[in-house]
N, C-alpha and C positions, 0 to 999 in steps of 0.2 A: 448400873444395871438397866436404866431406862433405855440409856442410848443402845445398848445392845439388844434392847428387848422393840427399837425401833426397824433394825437389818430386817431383810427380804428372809421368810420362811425359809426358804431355800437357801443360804447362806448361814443360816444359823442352825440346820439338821448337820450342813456340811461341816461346822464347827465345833459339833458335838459329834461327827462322827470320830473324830482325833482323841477323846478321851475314854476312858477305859467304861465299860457298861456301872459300876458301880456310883461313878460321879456322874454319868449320863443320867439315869434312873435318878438322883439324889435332886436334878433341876427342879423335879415336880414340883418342892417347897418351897419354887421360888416365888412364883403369883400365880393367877390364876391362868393365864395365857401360856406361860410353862407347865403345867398341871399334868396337858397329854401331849406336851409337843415330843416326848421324850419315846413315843409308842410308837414314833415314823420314823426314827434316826436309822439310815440304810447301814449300816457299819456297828457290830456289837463284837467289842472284845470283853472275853471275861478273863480276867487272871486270877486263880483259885490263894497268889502268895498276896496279891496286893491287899496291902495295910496286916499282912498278917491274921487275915480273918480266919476261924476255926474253919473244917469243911464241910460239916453238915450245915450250917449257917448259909457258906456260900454255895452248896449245892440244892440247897432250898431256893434258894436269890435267883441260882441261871434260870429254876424249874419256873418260878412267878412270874419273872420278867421275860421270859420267851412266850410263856402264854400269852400276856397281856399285849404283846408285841404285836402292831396292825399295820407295819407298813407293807401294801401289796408286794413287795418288789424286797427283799434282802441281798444288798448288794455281798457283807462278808461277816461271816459266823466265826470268830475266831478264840479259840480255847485253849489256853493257857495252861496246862494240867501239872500240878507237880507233888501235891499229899498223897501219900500211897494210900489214901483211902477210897481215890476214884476207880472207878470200874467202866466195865463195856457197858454196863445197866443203866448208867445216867448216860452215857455218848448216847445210846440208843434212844434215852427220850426225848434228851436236846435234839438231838439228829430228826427225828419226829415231826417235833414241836413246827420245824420250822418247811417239815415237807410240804408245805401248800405254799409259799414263801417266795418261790423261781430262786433259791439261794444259787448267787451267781460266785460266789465264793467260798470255800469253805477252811480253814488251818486247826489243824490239831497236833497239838506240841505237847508230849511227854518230856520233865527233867531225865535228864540223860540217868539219875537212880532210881529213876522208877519205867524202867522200858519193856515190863511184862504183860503190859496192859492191850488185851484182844481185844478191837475194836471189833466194833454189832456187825451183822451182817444189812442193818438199814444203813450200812454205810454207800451196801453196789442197789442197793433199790429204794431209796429215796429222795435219792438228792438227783435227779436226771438233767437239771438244767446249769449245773454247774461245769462253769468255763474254766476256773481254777483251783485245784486239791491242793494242800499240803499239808504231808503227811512228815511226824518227825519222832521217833523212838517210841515207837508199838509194835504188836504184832496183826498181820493180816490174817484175816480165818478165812478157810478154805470155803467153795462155793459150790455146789452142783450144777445149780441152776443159770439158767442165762443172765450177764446184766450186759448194761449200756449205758456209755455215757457219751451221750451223741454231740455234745453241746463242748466235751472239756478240751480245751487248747494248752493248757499247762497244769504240770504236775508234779511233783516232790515227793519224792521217797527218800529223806534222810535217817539212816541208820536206824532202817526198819528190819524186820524179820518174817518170815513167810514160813508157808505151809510148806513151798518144795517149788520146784523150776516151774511145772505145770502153770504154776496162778502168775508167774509174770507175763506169760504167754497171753493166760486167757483176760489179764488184765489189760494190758498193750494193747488187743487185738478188738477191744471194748470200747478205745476209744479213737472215732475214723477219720477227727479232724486234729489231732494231738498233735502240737508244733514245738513244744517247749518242756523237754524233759529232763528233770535233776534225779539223778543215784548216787547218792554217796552212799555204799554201802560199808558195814560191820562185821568185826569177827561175828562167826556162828549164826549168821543168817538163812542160814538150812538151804541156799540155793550154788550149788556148782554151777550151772550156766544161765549164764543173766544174758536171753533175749530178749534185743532191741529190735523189734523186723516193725519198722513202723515207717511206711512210704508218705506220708506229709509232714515227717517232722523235719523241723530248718534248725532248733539248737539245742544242743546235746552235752549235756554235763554229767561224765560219769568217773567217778571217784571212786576206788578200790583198794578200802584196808583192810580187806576180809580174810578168809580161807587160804593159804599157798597153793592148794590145789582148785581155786575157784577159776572164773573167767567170763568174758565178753564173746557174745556173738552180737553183730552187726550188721543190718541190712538197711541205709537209710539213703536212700538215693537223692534227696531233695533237701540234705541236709546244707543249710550255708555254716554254720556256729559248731564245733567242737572243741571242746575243754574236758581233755582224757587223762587222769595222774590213775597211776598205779604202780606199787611199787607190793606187790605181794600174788596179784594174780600169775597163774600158772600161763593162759593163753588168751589171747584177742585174735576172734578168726573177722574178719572183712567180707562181706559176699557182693557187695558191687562197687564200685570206684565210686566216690562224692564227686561228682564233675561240678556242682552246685556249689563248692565250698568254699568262702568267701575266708574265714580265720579261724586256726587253730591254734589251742596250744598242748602242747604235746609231753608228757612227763613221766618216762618209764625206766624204772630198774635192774628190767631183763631185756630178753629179745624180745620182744614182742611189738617192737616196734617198727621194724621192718615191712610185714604187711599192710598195716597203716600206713606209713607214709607214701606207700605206691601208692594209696588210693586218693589220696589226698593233693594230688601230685599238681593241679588246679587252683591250690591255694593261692591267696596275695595276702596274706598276713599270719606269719608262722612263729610260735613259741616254742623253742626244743629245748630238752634235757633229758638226753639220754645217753647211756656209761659206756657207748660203742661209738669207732667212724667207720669200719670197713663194712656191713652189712646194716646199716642205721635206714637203708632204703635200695631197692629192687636196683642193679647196674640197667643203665640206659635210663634211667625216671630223670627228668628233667624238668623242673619248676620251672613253667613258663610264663605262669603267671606271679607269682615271686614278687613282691612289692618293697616289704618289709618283712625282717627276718632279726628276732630276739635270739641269742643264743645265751643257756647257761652256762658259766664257766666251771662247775664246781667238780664234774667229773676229768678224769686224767686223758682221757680222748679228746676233749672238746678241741684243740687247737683243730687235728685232722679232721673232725668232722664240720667244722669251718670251713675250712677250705676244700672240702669235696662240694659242701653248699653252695660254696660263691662260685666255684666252677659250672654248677650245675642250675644255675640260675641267672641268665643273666640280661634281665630286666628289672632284678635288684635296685634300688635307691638308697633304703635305708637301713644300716647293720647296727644294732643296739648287743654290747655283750655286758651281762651281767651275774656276778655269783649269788643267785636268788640261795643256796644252799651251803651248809660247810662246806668243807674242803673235803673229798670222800680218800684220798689216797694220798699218801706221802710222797708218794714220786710225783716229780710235775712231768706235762707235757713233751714234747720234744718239739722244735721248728725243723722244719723242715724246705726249702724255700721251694715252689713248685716250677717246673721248666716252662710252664706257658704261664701266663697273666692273664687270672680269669677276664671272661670278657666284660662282666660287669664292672669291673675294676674299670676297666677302658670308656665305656660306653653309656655305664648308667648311674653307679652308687654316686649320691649328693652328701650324705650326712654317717657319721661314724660319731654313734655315743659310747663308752666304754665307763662303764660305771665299775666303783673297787680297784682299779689299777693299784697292782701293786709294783709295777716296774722289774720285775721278772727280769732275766734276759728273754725269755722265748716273748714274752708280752712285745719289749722292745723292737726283738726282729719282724715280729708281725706290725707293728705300730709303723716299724719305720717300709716294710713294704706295700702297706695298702697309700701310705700318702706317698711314696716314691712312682707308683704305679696309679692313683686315683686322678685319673684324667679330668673325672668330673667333679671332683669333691668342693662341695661347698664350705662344710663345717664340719670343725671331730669336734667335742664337746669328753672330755678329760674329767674324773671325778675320780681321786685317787684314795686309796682304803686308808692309807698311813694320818697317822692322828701326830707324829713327830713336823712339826715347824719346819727342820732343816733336813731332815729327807724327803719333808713333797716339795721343797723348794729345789732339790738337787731333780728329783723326778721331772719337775715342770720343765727347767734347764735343759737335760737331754731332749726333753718333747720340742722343745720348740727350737731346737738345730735340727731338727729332722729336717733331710728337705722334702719340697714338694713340687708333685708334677702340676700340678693345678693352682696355675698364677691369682687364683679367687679364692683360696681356700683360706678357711680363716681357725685357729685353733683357738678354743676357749676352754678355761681350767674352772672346777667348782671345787 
């Protein structure tokens, strides 16, 4: 204890910022030099389950030790909440306590059985200088009045609930420098159309296991990062092309992925999984910028939608296929071998990973025409699903009589 009580002030707040508000607070016993070091630590998490403590106990503890708390500057307020005994009535004090604070952080996390809990309205008028919210299994209360969160660059709305469409509008539009937005939304979140019209944001995460009848509207023109699953929305409308858009990944159930992928069409790093290849994106879109390209194999289209990709990209290098998902259909695939060789095949693709092989014939025909045709091929790299000895020995065997157009290319088995 000496030699740690010898570290720079400043290394030892940052080393108590790592532990929970409970054992921070508990230092004070330790000498007299730890007494009040504990009323500057920028970083307080409380977890209402840690050690089991009853909750009026520990809702007395956040209530003492946020008063007694003096560090100018609170970098991150983070609240654990999972006894159905908490309420919006302590959020609102805590929330409070710390309003003179610059709280540059805030997280309030509901246990996923207890997600009834209305957070205060000093949620949109006290915390103004907070750069990051997250928000996770509550509900939001409607607001009349104006707020502003001028300061917030990132935000989190996991499997929250709202008043009605109105408050994500007037939320979004609250905040003017917002760069970093997560929604994963929940059944029975009271909201049909979830607008994103937010022109500075660059990365976009929106998850959707909600309503059948719900959906996405989208207006982010500055956006470089989307990561969009849905597999229950009804529709995703698009209102401007992402000409900014550095990597997606892309993962839908229905149509609705069609308008996306026009917009997107600027990508260099693409993630797909979707159950279509004839309308999977706009005739004539053309990924020119196209780098790298994940494809999921687990829908019954995926070969054709393959190959309209590598046709329609061809400054391609790297093709990764993988079955991130079961198997959704009993019929497989069909090959079909195409009358022209896309031009990437010719000119660009270096690397072919094909994770799960399972030695198919359509796998085969495709395996044996991208290396019979990959002029530029570096490496395939081979990871085959079978857990049998002597059928991934017989799989490897055909793999490597394949011939190849590419005197450097080298195949490797995992």
């Amino acid at each position: 204890m000496d030699r740690l009580s010898q570290l720079p002030e400043a290394l030892l707040l940052r080393i108590m910022s790592l532990l929970p508000a409970k054992d921070v607070v508990a230092t004070m016993v330790l000498s007299k030099q730890w007494q009040l070091l504990w009323m500057l630590v920028p970083k307080l998490v409380y977890d209402d389950s840690y050690q089991d403590i009853e909750y009026g106990r520990f809702s007395r503890f956040v209530d003492r030790s946020l008063t007694l708390h003096e560090a100018p500057v609170l970098d991150t307020l983070h609240l654990k909440l999972g006894k159905t005994s908490c309420g919006s009535g302590d959020i609102r004090v805590w929330i409070k306590a710390v309003d003179k604070r610059c709280l540059r952080e805030l997280i309030v996390e509901f246990d996923s059985n207890n997600s009834s809990v209305v957070l205060p309205v000093s949620l949109y008028t006290c915390c103004r200088m907070l750069v990051t919210l997250k928000l996770n299994n509550a509900v939001l209360v409607d607001v009349t009045s104006s707020f502003s969160f001028p300061s917030l660059k990132n935000l989190s709305l996991v499997s929250m609930k709202y008043p009605g469409d109105e408050l994500i509008k007037t939320f979004l539009s609250s905040c003017p420098v917002l760069e970093d937005l997560v929604v994963k939304r929940c059944l029975d979140d009271n909201v049909t159309i979830f607008n994103v019209r937010v022109s500075s944001l660059k990365f976009l995460v929106l998850h959707n296991k909600g309503d059948p009848d719900s959906g996405f509207v989208i207006d982010t023109p500055s956006l470089e990062c989307l990561d969009i699953f849905d597999n229950s929305g009804e529709f995703c409308v698009i209102e401007n092309d992402m000409t900014k858009i550095v990597k997606a990944d892309v993962c839908f159930d229905n149509a609705n992925a069609q308008q996306l992928l026009g917009s997107i069409s600027s990508v260099k790093r693409l993630y797909l999984c979707v159950p279509f290849s004839k309308d999977a994106y706009p005739v004539g879109s053309v990924f020119h910028c196209l780098v790298s390209l994940t494809l999921c194999t687990c829908e019954t289209e995926w070969l054709n939608l393959l190959m309209c990709m590598l046709r329609d990209s061809p400054k391609l290098r790297a093709l990764k296929l993988i079955q991130d998902h079961s198997f959704r259909s009993e019929s497989r695939p069909c090959w079909n071998e195409p009358s022209a060789v896309p031009e990437c095949l010719l000119t660009s693709l270096e690397t072919l990973e094909w994770v799960k092989y399972e030695g198919k014939e359509e796998e085969k025909e495709l395996a044996a025409f991208i290396l019979r045709n990959g002029n530029c091929l570096k490496r395939v790299t081979i990871s085959s699903k079978s857990t049998d000895l002597k059928e991934k020995y017989e799989i490897l065997k055909e793999l490597s009589l394949l011939s190849r157009r590419s005197p450097t290319c080298q195949i490797a088995f995992n």
